[in-house]
C-alpha positions in Angstrom: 17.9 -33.9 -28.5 15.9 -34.6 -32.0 14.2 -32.0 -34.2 10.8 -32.8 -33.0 11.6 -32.1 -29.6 13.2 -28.5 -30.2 10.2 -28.1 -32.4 8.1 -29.0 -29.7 9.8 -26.3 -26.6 9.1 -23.9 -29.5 5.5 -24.9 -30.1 4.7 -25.0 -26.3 6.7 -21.8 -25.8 4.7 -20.2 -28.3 1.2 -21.5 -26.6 1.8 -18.7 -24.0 1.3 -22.1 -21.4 4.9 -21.1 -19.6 4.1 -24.2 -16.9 3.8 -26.8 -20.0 6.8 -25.6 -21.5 9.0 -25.1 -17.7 7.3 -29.2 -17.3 8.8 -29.7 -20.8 12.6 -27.8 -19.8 12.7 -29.9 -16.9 12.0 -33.5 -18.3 14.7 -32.5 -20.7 17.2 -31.3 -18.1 16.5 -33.9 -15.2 19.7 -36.1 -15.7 21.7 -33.5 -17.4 21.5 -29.8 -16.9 23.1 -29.1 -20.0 21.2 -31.6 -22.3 19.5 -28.7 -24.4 22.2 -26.8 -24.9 24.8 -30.1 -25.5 22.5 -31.0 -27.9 23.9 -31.8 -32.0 20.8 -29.7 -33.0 20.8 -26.9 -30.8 22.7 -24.3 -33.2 19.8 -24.8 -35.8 17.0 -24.4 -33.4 19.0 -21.3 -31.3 18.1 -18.4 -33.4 13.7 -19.2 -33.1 14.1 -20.7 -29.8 15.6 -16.9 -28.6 13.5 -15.1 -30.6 10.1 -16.9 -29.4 11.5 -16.6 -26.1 12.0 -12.6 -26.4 8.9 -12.9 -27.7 7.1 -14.7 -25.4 8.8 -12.6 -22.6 7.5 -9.2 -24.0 4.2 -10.4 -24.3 3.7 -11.2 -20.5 5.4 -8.2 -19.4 2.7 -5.9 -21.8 -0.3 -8.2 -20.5 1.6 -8.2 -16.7 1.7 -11.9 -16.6 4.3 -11.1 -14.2 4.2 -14.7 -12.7 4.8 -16.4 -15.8 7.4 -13.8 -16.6 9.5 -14.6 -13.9 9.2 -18.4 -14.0 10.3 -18.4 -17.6 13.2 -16.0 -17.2 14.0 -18.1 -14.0 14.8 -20.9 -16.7 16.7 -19.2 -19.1 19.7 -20.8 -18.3 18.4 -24.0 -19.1 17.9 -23.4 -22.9 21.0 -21.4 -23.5 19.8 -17.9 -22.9 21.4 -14.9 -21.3 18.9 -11.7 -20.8 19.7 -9.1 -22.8 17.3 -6.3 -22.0 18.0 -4.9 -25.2 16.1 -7.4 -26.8 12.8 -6.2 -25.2 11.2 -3.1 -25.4 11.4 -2.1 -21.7 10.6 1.6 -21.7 8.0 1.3 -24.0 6.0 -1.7 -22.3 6.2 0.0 -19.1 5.3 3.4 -20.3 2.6 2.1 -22.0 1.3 -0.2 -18.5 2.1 3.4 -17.1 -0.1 5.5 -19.2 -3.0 3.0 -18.8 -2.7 3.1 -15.3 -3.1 6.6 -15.2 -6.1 6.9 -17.4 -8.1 4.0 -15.3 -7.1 6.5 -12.2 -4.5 3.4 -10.5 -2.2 5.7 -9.1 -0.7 2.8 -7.4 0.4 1.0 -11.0 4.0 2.3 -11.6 5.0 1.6 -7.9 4.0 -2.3 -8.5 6.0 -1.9 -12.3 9.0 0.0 -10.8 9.1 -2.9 -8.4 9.2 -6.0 -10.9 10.9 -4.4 -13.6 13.5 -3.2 -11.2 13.8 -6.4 -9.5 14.9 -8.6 -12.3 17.3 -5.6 -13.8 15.3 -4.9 -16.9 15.5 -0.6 -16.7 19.5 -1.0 -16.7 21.2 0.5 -19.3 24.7 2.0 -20.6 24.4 5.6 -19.7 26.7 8.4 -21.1 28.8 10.4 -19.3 25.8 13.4 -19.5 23.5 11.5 -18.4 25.7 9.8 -15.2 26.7 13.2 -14.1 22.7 13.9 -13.9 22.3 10.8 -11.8 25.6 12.2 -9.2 23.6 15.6 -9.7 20.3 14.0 -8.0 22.2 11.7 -5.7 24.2 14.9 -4.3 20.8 17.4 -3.8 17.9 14.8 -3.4 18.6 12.6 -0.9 15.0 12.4 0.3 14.2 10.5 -3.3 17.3 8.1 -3.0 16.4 7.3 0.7 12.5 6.7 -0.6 14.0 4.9 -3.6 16.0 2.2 -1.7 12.6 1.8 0.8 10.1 0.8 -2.1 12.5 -1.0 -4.4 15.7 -2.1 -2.4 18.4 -2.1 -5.5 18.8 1.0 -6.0 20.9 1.6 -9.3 22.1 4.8 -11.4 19.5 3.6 -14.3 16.8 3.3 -12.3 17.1 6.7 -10.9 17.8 7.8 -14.4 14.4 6.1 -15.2 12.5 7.8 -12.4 13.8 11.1 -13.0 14.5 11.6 -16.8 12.2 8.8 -18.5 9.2 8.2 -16.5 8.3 11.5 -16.4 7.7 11.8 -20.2 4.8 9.2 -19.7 2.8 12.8 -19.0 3.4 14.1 -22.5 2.1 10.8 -23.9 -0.9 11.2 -21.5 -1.6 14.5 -22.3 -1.6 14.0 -25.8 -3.8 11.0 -25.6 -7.1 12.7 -23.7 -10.2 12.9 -24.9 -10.8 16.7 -23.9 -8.1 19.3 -22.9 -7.1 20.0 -19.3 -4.8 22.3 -17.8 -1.5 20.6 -17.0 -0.4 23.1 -14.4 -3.3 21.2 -12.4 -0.4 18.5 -11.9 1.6 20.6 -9.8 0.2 19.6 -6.5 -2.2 16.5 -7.7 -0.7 14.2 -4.4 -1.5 17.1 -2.0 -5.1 15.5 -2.4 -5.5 12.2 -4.2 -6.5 8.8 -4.0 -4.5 5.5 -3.6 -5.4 1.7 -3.0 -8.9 3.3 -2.0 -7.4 5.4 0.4 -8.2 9.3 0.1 -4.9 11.2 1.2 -4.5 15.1 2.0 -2.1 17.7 2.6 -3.4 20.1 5.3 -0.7 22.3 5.5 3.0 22.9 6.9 3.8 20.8 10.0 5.4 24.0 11.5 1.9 25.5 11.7 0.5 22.5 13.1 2.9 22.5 16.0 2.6 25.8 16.7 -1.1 25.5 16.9 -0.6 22.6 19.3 1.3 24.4 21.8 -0.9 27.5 21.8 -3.5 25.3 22.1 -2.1 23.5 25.0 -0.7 27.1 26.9 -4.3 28.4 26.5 -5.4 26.3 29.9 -4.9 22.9 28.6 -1.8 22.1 30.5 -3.7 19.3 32.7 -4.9 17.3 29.7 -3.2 14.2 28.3 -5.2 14.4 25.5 -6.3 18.2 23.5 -8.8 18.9 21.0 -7.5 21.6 18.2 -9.4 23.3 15.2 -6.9 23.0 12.4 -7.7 24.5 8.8 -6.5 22.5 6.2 -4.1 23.6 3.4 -7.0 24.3 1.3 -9.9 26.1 3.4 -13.5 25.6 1.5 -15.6 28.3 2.2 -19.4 28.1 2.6 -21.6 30.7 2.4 -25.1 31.1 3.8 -27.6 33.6 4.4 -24.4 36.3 3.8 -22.6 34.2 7.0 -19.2 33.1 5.2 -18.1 29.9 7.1 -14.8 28.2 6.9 -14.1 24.5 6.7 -12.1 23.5 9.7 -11.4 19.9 11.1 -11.2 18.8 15.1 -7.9 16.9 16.0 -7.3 14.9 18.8 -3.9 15.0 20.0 -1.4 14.0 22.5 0.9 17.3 23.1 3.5 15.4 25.3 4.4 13.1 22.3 4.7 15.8 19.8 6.9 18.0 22.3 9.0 14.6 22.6 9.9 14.3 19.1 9.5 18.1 18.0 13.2 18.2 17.0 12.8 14.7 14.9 9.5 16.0 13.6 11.2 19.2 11.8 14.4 17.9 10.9 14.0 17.2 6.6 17.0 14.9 6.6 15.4 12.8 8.6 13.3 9.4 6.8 10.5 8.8 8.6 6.8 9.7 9.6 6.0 10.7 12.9 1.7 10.3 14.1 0.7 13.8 15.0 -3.3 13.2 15.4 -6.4 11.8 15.1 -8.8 14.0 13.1 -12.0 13.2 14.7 -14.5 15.6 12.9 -14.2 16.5 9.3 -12.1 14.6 8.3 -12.0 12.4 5.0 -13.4 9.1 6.1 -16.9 8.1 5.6 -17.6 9.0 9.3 -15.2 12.1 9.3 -12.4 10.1 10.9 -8.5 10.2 9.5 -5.1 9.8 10.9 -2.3 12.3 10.5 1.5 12.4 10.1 4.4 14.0 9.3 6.5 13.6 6.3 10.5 14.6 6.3 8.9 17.2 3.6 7.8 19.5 6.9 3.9 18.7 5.6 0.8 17.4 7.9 -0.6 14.3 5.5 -4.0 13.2 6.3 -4.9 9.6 5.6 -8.6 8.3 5.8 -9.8 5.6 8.3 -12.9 3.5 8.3 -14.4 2.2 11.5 -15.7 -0.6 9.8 -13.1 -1.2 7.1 -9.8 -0.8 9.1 -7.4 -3.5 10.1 -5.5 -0.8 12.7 -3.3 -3.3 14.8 -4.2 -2.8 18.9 -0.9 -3.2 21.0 -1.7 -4.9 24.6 -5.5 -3.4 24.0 -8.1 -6.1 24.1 -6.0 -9.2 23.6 -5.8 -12.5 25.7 -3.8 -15.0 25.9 -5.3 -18.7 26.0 -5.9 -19.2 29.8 -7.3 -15.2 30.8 -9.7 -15.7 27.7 -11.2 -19.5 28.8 -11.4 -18.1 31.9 -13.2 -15.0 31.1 -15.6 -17.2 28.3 -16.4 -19.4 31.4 -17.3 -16.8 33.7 -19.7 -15.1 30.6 -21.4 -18.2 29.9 -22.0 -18.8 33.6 -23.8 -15.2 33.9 -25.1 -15.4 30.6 -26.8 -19.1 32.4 -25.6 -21.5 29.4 -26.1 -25.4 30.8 -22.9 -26.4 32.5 -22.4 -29.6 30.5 -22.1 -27.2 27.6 -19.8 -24.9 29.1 -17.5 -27.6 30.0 -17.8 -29.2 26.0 -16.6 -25.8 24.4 -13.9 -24.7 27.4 -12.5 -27.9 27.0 -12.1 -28.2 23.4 -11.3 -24.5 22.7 -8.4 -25.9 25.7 -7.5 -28.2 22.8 -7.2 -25.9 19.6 -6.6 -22.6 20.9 -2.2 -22.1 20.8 -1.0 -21.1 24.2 1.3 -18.5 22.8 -1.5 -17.2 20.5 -3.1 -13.2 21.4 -6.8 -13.5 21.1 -8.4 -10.2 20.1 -11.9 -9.3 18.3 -10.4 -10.1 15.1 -10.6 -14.0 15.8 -14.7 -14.1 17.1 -16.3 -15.3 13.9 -13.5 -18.0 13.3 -13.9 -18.8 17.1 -17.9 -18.9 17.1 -17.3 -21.4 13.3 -15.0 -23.4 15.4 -17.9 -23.9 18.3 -20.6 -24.7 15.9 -18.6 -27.0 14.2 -17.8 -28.7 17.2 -21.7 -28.7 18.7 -23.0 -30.3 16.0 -20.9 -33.5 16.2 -23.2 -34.8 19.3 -26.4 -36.2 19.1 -27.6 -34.7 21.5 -27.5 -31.3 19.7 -28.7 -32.6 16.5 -32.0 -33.5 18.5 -32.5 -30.1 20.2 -34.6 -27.5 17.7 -32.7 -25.4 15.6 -34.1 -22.2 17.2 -33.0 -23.4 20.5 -29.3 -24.2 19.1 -29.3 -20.9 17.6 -30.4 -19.5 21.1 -27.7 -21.4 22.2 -25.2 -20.0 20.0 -26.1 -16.3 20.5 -25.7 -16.6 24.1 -22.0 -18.3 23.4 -21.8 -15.4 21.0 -22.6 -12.6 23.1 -20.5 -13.9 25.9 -17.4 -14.0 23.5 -18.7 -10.5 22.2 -18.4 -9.1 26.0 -14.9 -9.9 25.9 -13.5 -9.5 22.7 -15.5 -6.3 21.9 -14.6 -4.0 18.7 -12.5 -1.2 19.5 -13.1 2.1 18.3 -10.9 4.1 16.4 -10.7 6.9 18.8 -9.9 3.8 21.7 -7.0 2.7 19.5 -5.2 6.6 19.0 -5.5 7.1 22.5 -3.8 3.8 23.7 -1.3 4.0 20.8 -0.4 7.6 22.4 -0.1 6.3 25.8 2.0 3.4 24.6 4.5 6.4 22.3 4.3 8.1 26.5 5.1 4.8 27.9 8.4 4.0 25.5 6.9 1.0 24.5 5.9 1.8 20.8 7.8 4.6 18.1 5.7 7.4 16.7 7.3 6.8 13.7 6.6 3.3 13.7 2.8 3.7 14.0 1.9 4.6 10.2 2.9 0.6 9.7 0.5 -0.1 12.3 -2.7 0.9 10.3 -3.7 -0.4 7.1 -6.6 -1.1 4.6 -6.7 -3.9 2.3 -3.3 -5.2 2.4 -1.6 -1.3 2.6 0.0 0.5 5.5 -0.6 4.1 6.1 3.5 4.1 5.8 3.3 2.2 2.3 1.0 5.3 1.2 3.1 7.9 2.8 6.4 6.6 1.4 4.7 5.9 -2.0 3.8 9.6 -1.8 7.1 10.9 -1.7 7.8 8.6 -5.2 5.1 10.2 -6.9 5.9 14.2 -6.3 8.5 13.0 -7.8 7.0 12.6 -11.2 5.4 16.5 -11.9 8.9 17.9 -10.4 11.5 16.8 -13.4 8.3 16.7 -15.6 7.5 20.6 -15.3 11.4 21.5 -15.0 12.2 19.6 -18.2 9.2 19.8 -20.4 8.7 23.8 -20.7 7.7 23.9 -24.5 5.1 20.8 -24.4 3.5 22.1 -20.8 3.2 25.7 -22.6 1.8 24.1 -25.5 -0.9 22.3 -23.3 -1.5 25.5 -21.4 -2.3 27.7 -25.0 -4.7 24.7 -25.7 -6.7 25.3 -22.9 -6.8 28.8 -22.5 -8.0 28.9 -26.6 -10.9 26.3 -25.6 -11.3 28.4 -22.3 -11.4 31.1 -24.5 -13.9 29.9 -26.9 -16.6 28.5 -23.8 -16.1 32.1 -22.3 -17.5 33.8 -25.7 -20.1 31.3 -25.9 
């Protein structure tokens, strides 16, 4: 390989373009794998070659270029190059993402970097003998954190407990330090018993002992024929209101199924075991933009309160408003005949939704507007639609619309619960499996719940090993609160 073309790798490499200088690896590599490395100039261009490549690594990991991170160290091989995380400065990249992340309030940040960095190795290190007896020491008495470790990240290795216990935690100091006014740390005690996450407002409302026992007085109070109960529940943190001297406490309504908490009661309270049992549906009060939110358990023994959206959910409905190919032509057909669309274009759109729609496919309201493109598409192909008016083609559309609208009409939250609670009844769907069954924007309630646990995490080993700073901070404040009092 000549001069120029090491010279050139290094050049392209330096660029930052990772896909020009993978295009450039591979043309080199093609017939030979080893042609690079073979090569009578490779010792003289080694030394820049690794050190640009260190170089170029670092960089995408600080600016999280993650793809072109992991296509380049894909390739290392190719050019001679065995990762040495030593060569890159792992905890401070990620500490510093970290910090960021905090300030700019993405709570969901170091889940995303524990993930990656984890994923290609680059938090292992040697540890001493100290700090391995610490690891056995959390493995031992914190099995909740291990069990949530190997849920979010898979691999789970001594370092990267290490890291999540001992280093991370640190990235508090450096935030602390770093603000432009003074807080009181102590305020980061209990920050995830009400936060936000992936636009999702979260809340602890108390001990899920209490909430059971508030269910079954509830339920002995004259409620025994009900399927369904409505319960006032204060959260963990009552607001008081007070007006014309009539002090009123904040409550919030829940609508619950008692027969399915009774069911898994024993699960429910037992703290060794991983999962997240759906207690209720809060149906006034609670934190969603129309006082809606969905409840669970966590093996913690706490009631966690996730918002929902009416409009913005993507809550799956099991066996609730969904057709299969042949009931929903059928029921289309009937529609458009009430609804007194012209035959010859009920028979057009049957027969070619007959034609594209999969047999095997479950039809629900979240496939209208692709359905209704699909049949305007389709409409406009014959002349003899292009010559009606556009009004009356429109008029023709609605019609087609509200007939598909009739059928595949939007559930409401409240619809959903209640069918998800007869399914739990029925055996045919887990409690614990329904926190994966309601999401927003790519997240599961589960992701958040799970994601929780990680990030109580943080304030425990930071308050138990950071005494001195955290009293430090505290003096801090109580001198400025001091100062603001006299004033």
């Amino acid at each position: 390989m000549l001069p120029s073309q090491f010279q050139n790798l290094i050049k392209t490499l330096q660029s930052g373009k990772i896909s020009d200088f993978v295009s450039l690896v591979k043309k080199f590599t093609e017939k030979r794998s080893s042609y690079i490395i073979d090569s009578e100039n490779y010792d003289k261009f080694r030394n820049l070659l690794k050190k640009t490549y260190y170089a170029t690594l670092s960089e995408f990991l600080t600016n999280m270029r993650f793809d072109e991170f992991s296509k380049l160290f894909n390739i290392s091989d190719k050019i001679g190059i065995f990762i040495d995380v030593a060569n890159i400065d792992v905890i401070g990249i990620i500490s510093k993402l970290h910090v960021d992340g905090i300030k700019i309030g993405n709570t969901g940040r170091i889940i995303e970097l524990v993930r990656f960095f984890n994923k290609y190795n680059l938090l292992e290190r040697n540890l001493t003998a100290e700090e391995l007896e610490i690891v056995q020491e959390i493995k031992e008495n914190d099995k909740l954190l291990i069990e949530t470790l190997k849920d979010l990240f898979g691999n789970v290795t001594d370092s990267l407990i290490f890291y999540v216990c001992k280093i991370m935690p640190h990235d508090y100091i450096v935030w602390l330090r770093d603000r432009d006014f003074v807080v009181d740390p102590n305020f980061l005690k209990n920050w995830t018993d009400n936060f936000s996450i992936y636009g999702l407002s979260v809340r602890n409302l108390g001990r899920v002992e209490d909430f059971i026992k508030k269910v079954e007085t509830t339920q002995n109070s004259g409620n025994l024929d009900k399927a369904f109960l409505t319960l006032r529940f204060n959260p963990r943190y009552i607001i008081s209101y007070e007006s014309q001297h009539i002090l009123r406490e904040y409550h919030e309504i829940h609508l619950v199924y008692p027969e399915n908490i009774k069911k898994n009661k024993e699960k429910i309270l037992d703290k060794d075991n991983y999962n997240f049992y759906s207690l209720s549906m809060v149906i006034f009060g609670g934190l969603g933009p129309e006082g809606f939110g969905f409840t669970y358990s966590t093996p913690k023994g706490e009631v966690i309160e996730i918002c929902s959206d009416q409009k913005e959910t993507e809550a799956i409905i099991i066996k609730f408003k969904q057709y299969l190919k042949r009931k929903f032509l059928d029921k289309l057909e009937k529609e458009m005949e009430s609804l007194k669309i012209n035959i010859d274009i009920r028979r057009k759109v049957i027969n070619y939704l007959s034609d594209i729609i999969n047999p095997k496919e479950l039809i629900s309201y979240t496939n209208k507007n692709s359905i209704l493109r699909k049949i305007r598409d389709f409409l406009f192909q014959f002349d003899e639609f292009q010559k009606i008016q556009e009004s009356g083609l429109e008029d023709i559309l609605l019609n087609i619309s509200i007939a598909i609208s009739i059928i595949l009409k939007s559930v409401k939250l409240k619809d959903q619960f209640m069918t998800r609670m007869e399914l739990v009844a029925d055996n045919k769907l887990k409690s614990e499996d329904l926190a994966k069954l309601t999401s927003l924007k790519g997240k599961s309630h589960y992701d958040v719940l799970r994601e929780r646990i990680f990030l109580q995490n943080k304030p425990k080993w930071f308050f138990k090993d950071y005494p001195e700073e955290i009293k430090e901070f505290e003096n801090e404040y109580n001198k400025l609160a001091g100062r603001r009092w006299r004033w």
